[in-house]
Every structure is written in C-alpha cells, then in structure tokens.
C-alpha positions as CSV (number, residue, x, y, z in Angstrom):
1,X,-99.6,113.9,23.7
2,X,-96.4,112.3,22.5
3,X,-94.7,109.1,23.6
4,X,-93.2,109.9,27.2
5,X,-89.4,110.8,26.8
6,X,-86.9,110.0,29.1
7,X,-83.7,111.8,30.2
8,X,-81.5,108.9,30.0
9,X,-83.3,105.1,29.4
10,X,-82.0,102.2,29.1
11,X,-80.9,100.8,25.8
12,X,-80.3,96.9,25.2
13,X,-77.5,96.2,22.7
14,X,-79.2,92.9,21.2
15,X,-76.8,89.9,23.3
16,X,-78.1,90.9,26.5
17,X,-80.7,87.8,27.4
18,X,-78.6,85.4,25.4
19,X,-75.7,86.1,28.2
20,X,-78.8,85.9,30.9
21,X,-79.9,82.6,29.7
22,X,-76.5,81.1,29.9
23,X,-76.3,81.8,33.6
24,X,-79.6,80.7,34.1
25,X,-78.8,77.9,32.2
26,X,-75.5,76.9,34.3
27,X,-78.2,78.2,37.7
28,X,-75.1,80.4,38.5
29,X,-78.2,82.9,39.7
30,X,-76.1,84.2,42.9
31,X,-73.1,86.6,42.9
32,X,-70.2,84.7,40.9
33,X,-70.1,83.4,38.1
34,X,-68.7,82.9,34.0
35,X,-70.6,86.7,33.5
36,X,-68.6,88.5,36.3
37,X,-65.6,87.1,35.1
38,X,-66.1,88.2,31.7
39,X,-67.5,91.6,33.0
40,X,-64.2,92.4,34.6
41,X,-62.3,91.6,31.7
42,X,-64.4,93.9,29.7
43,X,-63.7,96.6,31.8
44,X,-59.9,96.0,31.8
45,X,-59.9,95.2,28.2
46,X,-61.8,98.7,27.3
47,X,-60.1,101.1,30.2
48,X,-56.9,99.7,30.4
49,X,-57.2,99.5,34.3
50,X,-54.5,96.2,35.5
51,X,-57.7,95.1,38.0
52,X,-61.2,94.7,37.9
53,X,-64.2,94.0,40.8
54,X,-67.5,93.8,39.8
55,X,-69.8,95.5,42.6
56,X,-73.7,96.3,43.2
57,X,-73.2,99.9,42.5
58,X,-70.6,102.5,42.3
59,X,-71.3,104.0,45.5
60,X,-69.8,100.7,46.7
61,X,-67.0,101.1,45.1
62,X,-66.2,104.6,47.0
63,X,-66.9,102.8,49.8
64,X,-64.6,99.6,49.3
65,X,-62.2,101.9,48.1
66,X,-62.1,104.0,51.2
67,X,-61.8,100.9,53.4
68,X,-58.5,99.1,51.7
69,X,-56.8,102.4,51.6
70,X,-57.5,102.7,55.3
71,X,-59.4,105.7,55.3
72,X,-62.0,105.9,58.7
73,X,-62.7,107.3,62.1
74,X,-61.9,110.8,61.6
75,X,-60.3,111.2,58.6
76,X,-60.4,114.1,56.5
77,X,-61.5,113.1,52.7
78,X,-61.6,115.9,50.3
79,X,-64.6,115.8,47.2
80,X,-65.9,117.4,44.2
81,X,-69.0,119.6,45.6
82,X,-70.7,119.4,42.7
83,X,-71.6,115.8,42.4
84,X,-74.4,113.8,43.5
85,X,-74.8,112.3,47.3
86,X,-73.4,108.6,46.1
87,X,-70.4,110.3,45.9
88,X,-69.7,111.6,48.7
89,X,-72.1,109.2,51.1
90,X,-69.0,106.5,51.9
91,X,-67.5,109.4,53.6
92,X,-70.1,109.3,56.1
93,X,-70.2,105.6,56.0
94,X,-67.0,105.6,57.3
95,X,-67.2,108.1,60.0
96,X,-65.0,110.8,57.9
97,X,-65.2,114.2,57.6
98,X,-66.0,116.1,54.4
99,X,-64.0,118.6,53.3
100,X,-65.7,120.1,49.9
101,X,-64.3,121.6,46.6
102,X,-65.8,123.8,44.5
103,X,-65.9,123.5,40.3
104,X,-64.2,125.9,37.7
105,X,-65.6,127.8,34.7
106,X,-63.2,126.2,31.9
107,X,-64.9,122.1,33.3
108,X,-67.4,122.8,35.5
109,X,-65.6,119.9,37.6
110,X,-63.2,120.3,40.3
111,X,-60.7,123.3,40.5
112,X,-57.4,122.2,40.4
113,X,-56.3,126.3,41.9
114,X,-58.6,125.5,45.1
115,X,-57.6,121.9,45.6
116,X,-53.6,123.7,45.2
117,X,-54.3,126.4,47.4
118,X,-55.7,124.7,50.4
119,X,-53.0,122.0,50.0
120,X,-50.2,124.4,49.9
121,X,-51.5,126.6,52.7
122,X,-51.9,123.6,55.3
123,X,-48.6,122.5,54.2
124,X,-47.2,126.0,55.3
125,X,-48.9,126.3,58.1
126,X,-47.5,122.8,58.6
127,X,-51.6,121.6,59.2
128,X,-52.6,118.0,58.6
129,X,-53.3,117.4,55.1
130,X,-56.5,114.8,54.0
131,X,-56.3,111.6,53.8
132,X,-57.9,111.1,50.3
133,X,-59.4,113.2,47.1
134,X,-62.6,112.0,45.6
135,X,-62.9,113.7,42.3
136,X,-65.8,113.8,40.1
137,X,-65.9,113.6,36.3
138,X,-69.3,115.1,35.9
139,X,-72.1,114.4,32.8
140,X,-69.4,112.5,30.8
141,X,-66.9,115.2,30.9
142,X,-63.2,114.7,32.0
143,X,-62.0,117.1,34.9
144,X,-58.4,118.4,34.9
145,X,-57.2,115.3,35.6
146,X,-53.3,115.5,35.1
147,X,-53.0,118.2,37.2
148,X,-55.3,117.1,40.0
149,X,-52.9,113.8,40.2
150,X,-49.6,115.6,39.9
151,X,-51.0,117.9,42.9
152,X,-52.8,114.9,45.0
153,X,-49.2,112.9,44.4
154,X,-47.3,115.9,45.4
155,X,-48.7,116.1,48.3
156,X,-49.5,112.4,49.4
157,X,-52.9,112.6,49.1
158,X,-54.7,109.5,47.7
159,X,-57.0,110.1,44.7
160,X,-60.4,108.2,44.1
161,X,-61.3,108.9,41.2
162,X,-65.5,108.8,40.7
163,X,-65.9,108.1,37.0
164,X,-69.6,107.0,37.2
165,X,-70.8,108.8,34.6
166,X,-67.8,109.1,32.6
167,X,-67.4,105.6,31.3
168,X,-65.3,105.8,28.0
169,X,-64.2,109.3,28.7
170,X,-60.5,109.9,28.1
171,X,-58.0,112.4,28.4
172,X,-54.4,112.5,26.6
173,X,-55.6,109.1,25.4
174,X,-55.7,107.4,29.0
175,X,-59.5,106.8,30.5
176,X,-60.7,108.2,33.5
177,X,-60.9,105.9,36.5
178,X,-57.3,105.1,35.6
179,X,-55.5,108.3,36.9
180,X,-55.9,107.4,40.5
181,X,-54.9,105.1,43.5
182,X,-58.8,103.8,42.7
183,X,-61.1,104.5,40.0
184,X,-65.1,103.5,39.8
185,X,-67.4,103.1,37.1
186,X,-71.1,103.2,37.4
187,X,-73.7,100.7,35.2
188,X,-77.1,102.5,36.9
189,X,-80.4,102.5,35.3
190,X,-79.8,105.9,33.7
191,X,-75.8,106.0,32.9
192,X,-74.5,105.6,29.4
193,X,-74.6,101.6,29.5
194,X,-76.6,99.7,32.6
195,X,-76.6,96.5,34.1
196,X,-79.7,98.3,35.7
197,X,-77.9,98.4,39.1
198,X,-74.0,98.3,39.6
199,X,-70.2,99.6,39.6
200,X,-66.8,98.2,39.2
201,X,-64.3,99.4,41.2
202,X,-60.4,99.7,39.6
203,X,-56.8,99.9,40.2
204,X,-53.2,98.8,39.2
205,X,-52.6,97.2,42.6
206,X,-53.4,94.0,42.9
207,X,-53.7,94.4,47.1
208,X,-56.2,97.1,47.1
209,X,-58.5,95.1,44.5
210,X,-57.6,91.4,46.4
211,X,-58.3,93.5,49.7
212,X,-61.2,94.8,48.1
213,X,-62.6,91.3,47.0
214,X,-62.4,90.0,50.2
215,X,-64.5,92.4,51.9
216,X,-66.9,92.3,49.1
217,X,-67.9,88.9,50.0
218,X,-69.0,89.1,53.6
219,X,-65.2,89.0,54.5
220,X,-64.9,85.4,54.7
221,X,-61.6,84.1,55.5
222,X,-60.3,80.9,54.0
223,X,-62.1,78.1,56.5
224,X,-64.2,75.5,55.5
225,X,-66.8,77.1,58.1
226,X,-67.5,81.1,58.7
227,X,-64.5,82.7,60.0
228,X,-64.0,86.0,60.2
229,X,-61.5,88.6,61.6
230,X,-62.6,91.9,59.6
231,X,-66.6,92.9,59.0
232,X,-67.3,93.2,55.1
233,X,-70.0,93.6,53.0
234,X,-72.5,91.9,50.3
235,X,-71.6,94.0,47.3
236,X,-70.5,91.9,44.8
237,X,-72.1,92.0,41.2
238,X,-75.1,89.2,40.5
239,X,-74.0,86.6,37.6
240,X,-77.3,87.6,36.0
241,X,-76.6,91.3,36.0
242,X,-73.3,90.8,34.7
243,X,-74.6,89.5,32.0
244,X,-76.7,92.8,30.9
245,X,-73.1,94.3,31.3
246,X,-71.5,91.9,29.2
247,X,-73.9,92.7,26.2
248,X,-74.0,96.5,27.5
249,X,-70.2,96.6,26.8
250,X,-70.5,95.4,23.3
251,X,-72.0,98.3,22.3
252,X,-70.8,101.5,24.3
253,X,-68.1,102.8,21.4
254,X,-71.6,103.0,19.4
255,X,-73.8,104.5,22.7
256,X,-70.8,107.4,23.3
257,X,-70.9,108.1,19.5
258,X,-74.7,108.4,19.5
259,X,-75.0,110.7,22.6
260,X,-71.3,112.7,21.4
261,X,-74.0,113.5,17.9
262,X,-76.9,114.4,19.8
263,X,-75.1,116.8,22.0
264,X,-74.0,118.5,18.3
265,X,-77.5,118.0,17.1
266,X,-78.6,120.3,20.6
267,X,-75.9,122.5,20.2
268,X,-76.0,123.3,16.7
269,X,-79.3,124.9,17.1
270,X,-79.6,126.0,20.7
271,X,-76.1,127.7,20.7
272,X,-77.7,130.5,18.5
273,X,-80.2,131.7,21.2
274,X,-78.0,134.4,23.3
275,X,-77.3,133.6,26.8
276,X,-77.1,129.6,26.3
277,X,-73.9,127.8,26.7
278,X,-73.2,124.4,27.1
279,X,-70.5,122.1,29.3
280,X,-67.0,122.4,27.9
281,X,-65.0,120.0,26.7
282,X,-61.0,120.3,28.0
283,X,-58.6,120.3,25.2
284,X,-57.2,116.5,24.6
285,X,-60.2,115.3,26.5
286,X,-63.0,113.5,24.9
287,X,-65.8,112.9,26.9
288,X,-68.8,110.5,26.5
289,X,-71.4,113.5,26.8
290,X,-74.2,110.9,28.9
291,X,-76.2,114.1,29.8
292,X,-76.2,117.2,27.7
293,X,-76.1,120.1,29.7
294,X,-76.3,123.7,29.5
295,X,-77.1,127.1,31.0
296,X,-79.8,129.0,30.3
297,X,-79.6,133.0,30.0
298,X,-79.8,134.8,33.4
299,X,-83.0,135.9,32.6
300,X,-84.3,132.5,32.2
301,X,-85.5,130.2,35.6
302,X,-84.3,125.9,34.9
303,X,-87.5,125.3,36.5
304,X,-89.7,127.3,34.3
305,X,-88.2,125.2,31.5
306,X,-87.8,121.8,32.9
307,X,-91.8,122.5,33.6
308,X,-92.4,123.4,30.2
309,X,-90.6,120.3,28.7
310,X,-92.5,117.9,31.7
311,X,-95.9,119.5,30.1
312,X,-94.9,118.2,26.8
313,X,-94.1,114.7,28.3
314,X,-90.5,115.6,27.9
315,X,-88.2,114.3,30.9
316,X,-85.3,116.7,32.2
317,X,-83.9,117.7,35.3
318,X,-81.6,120.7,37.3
319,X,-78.3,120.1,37.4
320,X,-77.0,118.8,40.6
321,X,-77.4,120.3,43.8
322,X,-73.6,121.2,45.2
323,X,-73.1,119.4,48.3
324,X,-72.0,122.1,50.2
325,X,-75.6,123.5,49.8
326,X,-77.1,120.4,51.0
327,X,-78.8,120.6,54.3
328,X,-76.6,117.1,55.0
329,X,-73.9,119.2,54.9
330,X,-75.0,122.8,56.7
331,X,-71.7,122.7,58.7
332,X,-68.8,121.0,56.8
333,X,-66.0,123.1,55.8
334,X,-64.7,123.4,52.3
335,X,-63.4,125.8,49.4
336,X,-66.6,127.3,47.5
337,X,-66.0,129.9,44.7
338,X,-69.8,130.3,43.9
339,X,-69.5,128.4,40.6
340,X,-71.2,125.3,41.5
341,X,-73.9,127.8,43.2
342,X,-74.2,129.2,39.7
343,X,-74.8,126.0,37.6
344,X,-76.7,125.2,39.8
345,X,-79.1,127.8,39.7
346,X,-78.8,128.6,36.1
347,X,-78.6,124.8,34.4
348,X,-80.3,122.0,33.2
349,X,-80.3,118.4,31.9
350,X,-82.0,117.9,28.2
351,X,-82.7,114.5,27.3
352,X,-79.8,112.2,25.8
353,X,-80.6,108.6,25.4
354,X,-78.8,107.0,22.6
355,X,-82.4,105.8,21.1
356,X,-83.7,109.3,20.9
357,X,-84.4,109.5,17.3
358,X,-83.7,113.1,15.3
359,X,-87.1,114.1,14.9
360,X,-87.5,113.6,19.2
361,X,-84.4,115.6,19.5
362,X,-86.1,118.4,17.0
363,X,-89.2,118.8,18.7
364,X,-87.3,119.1,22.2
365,X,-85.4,122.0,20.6
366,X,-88.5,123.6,19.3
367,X,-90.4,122.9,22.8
368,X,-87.2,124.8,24.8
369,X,-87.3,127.6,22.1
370,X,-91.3,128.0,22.1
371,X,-91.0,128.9,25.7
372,X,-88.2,130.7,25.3
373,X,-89.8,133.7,23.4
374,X,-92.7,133.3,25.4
375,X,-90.7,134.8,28.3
C-alpha cells in the first residue's frame, strides 16, 4: 500500500520555527505580539487591503464582520449556497436570517442574475432589501466579483466577502477579500498556506477594523481595571501561530504556482475521458486552484470514485453540500436554480497539496481512470 495521501496537507516553507522560537524566546506565548504584527502586514503588503486583524479562524471573521456593520436580531443576510457551514454559521450567531443563493454554470460561485433579480423585484415591490451579502469564492476560484459589487452597491447592500479559500486569487489585477465593505481570509489546516488554525479579517475602513479589534479582545475598554459597555470575544490570532503564518506567507506565490501546475497536470490527462469537466476559470481572473475539482460524467457516482481512491490510500472528498440542502436549513428561503444540486451530486475533490510529487499525481490519474472503465 502506498504512503497515505492527503487532499490538502500542510506544507512548511522552511522559516516557520525560527519565527516560533523568537516568540518563545521574547515568552510573548499569548495573543499579541512582534508575529501578529508582522502577520497583518503581510496580509496588507500581499492583498493590498488598507487594514489588517489577525483572528483564530475565518469564521470569526464573518462573525466580527457582521457585528461592526451592525448586522443582528432579525436581519436578513444574503449567502453563497454553495459554501461550507463556516460561512454561513455567524448568521445564526447573530440571530439573522438566511436568505440563500444559488451558483452559475460559467463559476460555479454565486449568480450575479439571481442576486439581480431578487434585488430588483423587492425594490419594485418596494419590499425590504438584506442587510448584507456574503459571497463565497469557492476552491481558489474568483466569483463575478465586479458585478456582484456594482449590484450589492446599487442597491445598499453591504458585501462580505468570504475569501477563505481563495487567498492570492485576483481578478482585473485586484485580490479578492478586497472588493467588499469586509473581506476574510482563511489559514486552516487544509487551505493553501496554514497557521494550522486562523483568519484575518480586512477592510479599507479603519472603524470597522478598530471596532473590530476591540471586540476581538474581550471588548475591554480603556481602564486600568475590566470595564466593559459591549460583550466581545477571544478571537484574536496566538503570537505563536502567527508565526507559522509569517513563514507560510513567504512562500504562497510558490504554493499557488505549484497547485495552478497540478491542476494542468490533472487536467491535461483527465480532460480527455468524455463527460469530465473541471471548475472554470473567469476571464481576467486568476485563481489559486487550492482544490482541483471536477465533474464526473452523469453516468459516473462521486462516491463510487472517492471509495475507489480511499482503497488506494488516496484522500478526496464530494464537493460541498449547498446549504439550502442542509437539514440546518430545511425552511430558509432563497433563490435555487439546481446548479449547486448538480455539483453537488456529480463532483468531487482530487488531491492538491503543493508537496504532491508528479509521479503521486500520475498514479491518482491512473487510479480514477482504472475505475473508470471498470464501470
């Protein structure tokens, strides 16, 4: 049996523990520290967002993000549908109501026609329009972005956007996270770069991020004892974790270039079997391709692969579950056009860590196409 292989492991860039030893060195263990700092800065540095917080995850980030732009009790939040639950959970957190979206053929991410359909008919029908949109760039891949913020700012709806997996994607040029009121950026165990756990949140005003900050912290107010006159939260980003991201971020123009060439490497040889087609890329977009994804021919279960692969040792998974379909959500409302129903059904994850080496990539291709004829 061959060495397991994962769908998306970690991969150290070499100046990881020296930025580790230095906070243990200073014993700035605990959040804050010379590492968050320089984390932040990265991530402005790289994205070109004005602000930076460093954050425990990226599900935090929604979160903080919904709560400076005053989004609670009631509110109406609009979101990708196909996406996974950290995406969409703050909504709950915040006693929101979900209002779901469904994908489009040409990105597989949000449809820009839905969103400006439902938008233009509650505007007619002079019905209350949500508070905020979070969008989803899915598996590395930008969503129509320009248009989703020219119809969000037409109609004064604030965009979050959820650029977890989509760290170093760009479109026109400009990176994702950076279209919206708020962007977030994911460093989990499995996404492009890791700090094993974490998230930054962005923007290009100052008060949402300050705002932001403050209730990152517990919400302390400026006393020499604990005062308080808002509830906040312990998510900020570990000085020791930061330091993973500091080395993490020295590398990740090298980590998209590697996963961009073993998407090719898949798709060179898979995109002759009939029936098999793989996530676009939009024109003037280039995405980071974490995950490479694809749909199988009709004929052709996910499961009956992925169970193949796991027999071999070989990691992959479905793609994700829309939230619509989620028992979680049996009764929210929303705009479904079946496509996310149909990726869903029909797709699947192949392995993509950057330190899969050619000949692991080959024998993946000649497991998939060994069961393939089989069927």
């Amino acid at each position: 049996m061959n060495q397991r292989i994962f769908l998306s492991p970690p991969h150290m860039g070499g100046n990881e523990q020296a930025y580790i030893n230095e906070a243990f060195q200073s014993n700035y263990i605990a959040p804050l520290g010379h590492n968050v700092d320089l984390f932040e800065e990265q991530i402005k540095e790289y994205t070109g967002a004005k602000y930076a917080l460093a954050l425990i995850s990226g599900t935090a980030a929604i979160h903080l993000a919904l709560r400076v732009l005053g989004i609670k009790d009631g509110d109406e939040v609009m979101a990708s549908t196909f996406t996974f639950i950290g995406s969409v959970a703050p909504i709950l957190y915040e006693r929101c109501i979900p209002f779901f979206i469904d994908s489009d053929s040409t990105s597989w991410n949000l449809d820009p026609d839905l969103l400006e359909e439902e938008l233009a008919k509650r505007s007619v029908k002079g019905s209350k329009q949500p508070k905020a949109l979070i969008l989803t760039h899915l598996y590395g891949q930008c969503a129509h972005i320009l248009r989703i913020q020219a119809i969000c700012q037409h109609y004064g709806v604030y965009l979050i956007e959820d650029a977890a997996e989509s760290l170093g994607a760009t479109m026109a040029g400009q990176h994702t996270g950076t279209f919206g009121d708020m962007g977030i950026y994911s460093f989990n165990g499995n996404k492009i770069i890791t700090t094993s756990g974490g998230g930054v949140l962005v923007s290009d005003d100052a008060k949402l991020i300050e705002h932001a900050r403050h209730l990152s912290t517990q919400a302390r107010d400026a006393a020499a004892h604990y005062e308080h006159t808002e509830y906040g939260y312990n998510y900020r980003m570990s000085n020791i974790i930061a330091g993973i991201g500091r080395g993490q971020m020295e590398v990740l123009t090298e980590r998209i270039k590697r996963r961009r060439e073993i998407f090719t490497l898949y798709k060179t040889e898979l995109d002759q079997v009939h029936g098999i087609t793989f996530m676009p890329e939009l024109e003037t977009s280039y995405g980071n391709r974490w995950l490479t994804t694809l749909l199988l021919p009709e004929n052709v279960s996910p499961e009956c692969i992925r169970a193949h692969l796991e027999e071999h040792n070989i990691e992959s998974r479905p793609l994700w579950k829309p939230m619509h379909a989620q028992p979680l959500f049996k009764d929210a409302n929303g705009c479904i056009n079946g496509v996310s129903d149909t990726l869903f059904t029909q797709g699947i994850c192949l392995p993509s860590g950057s330190s899969l080496r050619n000949n692991d990539i080959e024998m993946i291709i000649s497991t998939i196409k060994q069961k393939l004829v089989s069927l």
